[in-house]
N, C-alpha and C positions, 0 to 999 in steps of 0.2 A: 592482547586480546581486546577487540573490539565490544564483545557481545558482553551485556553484562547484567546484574540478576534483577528482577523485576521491581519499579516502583511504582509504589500505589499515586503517586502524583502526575503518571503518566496520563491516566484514563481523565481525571478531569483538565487539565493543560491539554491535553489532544482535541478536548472538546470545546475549550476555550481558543484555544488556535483555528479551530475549523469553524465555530461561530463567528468570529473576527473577519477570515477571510473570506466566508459568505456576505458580508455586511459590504465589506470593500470591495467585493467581485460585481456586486449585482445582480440581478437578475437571467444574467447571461450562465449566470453561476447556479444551476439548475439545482442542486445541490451538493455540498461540502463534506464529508464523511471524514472521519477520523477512521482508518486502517491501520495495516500492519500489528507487527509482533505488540507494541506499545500499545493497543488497543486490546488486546484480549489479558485479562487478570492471569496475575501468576508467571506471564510469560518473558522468560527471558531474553532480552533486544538490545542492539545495539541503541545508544540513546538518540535515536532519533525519529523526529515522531513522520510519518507515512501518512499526508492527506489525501482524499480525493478529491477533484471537483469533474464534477457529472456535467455532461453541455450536450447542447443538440449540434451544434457544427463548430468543431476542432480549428479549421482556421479561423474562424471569426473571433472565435474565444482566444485565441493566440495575439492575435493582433487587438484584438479588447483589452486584456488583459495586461500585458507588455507594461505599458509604464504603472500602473498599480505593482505589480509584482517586482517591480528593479526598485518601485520606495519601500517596500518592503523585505529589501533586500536578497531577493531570490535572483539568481541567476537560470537564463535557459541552458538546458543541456540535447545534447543532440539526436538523445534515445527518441526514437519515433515509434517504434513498436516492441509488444511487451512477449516475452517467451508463450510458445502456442505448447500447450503440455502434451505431453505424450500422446499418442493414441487418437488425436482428434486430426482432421484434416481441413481446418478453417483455413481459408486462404489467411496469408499475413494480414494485408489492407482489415480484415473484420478487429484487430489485436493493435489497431493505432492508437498512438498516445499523444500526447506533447507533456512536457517534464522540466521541470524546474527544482532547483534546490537551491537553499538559505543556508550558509554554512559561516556565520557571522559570530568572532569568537563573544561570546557573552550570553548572546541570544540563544533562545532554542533552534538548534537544527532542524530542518524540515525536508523531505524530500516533495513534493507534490506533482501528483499525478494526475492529469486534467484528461478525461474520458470521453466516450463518447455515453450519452446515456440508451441505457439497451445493449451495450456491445456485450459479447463476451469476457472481455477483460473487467470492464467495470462490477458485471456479474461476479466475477471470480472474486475478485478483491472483497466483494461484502459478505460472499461465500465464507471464504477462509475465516474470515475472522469471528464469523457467526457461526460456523462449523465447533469451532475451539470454544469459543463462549460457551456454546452447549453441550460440548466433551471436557468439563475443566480436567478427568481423568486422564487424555490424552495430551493436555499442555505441559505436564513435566519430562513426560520422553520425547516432544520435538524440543523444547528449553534444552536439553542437555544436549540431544543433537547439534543444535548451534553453540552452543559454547564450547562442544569439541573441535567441530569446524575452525571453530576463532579462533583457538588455540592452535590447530594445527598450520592454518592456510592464511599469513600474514595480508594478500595482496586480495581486497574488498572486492574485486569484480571477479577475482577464481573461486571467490568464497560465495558468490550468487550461485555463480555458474554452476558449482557443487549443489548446491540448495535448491537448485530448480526440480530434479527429479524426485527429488522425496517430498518437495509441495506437489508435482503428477500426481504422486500415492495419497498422498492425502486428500486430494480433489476430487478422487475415485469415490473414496468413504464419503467427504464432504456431498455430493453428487447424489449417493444412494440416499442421506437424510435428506437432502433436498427437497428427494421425491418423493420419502416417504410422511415428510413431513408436514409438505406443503410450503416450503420455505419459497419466499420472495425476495427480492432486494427491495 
């Protein structure tokens, strides 16, 4: 089982990791966000922490970045675009990424997700996590949803793959407080 149960040492280390990498990004590095499961309290995550960095133009930041992120120990990976959820019909290109992960035994894990600032995807991601932040009632029936997952579905990328359509459902709800609330990124 990859997924495993929530520590409170995540929310400051995700913050501490994401002010680091904003420092050594620069300016290019529009700004750093700590996401994912390890950003919202209570929630149960696979331990590895989910940054973002927000940029105005994806290749320049790619090739900016590049040797800062290899001493840092991240590697690029090939993902260029992030899953378009259900029901929406954004052409692909609007959901580009560049992606890098640090998976260095000692060190904290990091996947990091470098965005466009404004896109949808970037949206989504501060979405999600601020959706859950302010439903802590709904973070123990997705927590358990993934640790069943984990349980059941050994191979990390079928275990996304499953996970995508129940974050659809939950982007619907996320979406309606959005608008009701005024929420921004």
């Amino acid at each position: 089982m990859f997924v495993t149960p929530y520590d409170p040492v995540w929310a400051e280390r995700g913050l501490t990791l994401a002010d680091s990498l904003q420092a050594a990004l620069g300016p290019l590095a529009l700004r750093v966000a700590h996401i994912g499961s390890t950003s919202v309290p209570g929630m149960a995550a696979k331990p590895i922490y989910d940054l973002q960095v927000s940029v105005s133009d994806l290749d320049i930041a790619t090739a900016a970045f590049g040797e800062t992120l290899t001493e840092f120990g991240f590697e690029r990976r090939a993902y260029t675009f992030d899953h378009v959820p259900a029901g929406r019909d954004d052409p692909q290109e609007q959901w580009a990424k560049r992606y890098w992960n640090r998976r260095v035994p000692g060190e904290d894990q990091i996947n990091l997700h470098c965005r466009l600032a404004g896109s949808p995807n970037e949206r989504l991601a501060l979405l999600f996590r601020d959706w859950f932040r302010a439903h802590p009632a709904a973070v123990p029936a997705y927590a358990r949803f993934k640790q069943q997952l984990g349980t059941a579905v050994a191979d990390i990328y079928v275990y996304t793959d499953l996970k995508d359509p129940v974050i659809d459902v939950i982007i619907v709800a996320a979406e309606e407080w959005a608008a009701a609330t005024g929420w921004t990124p």
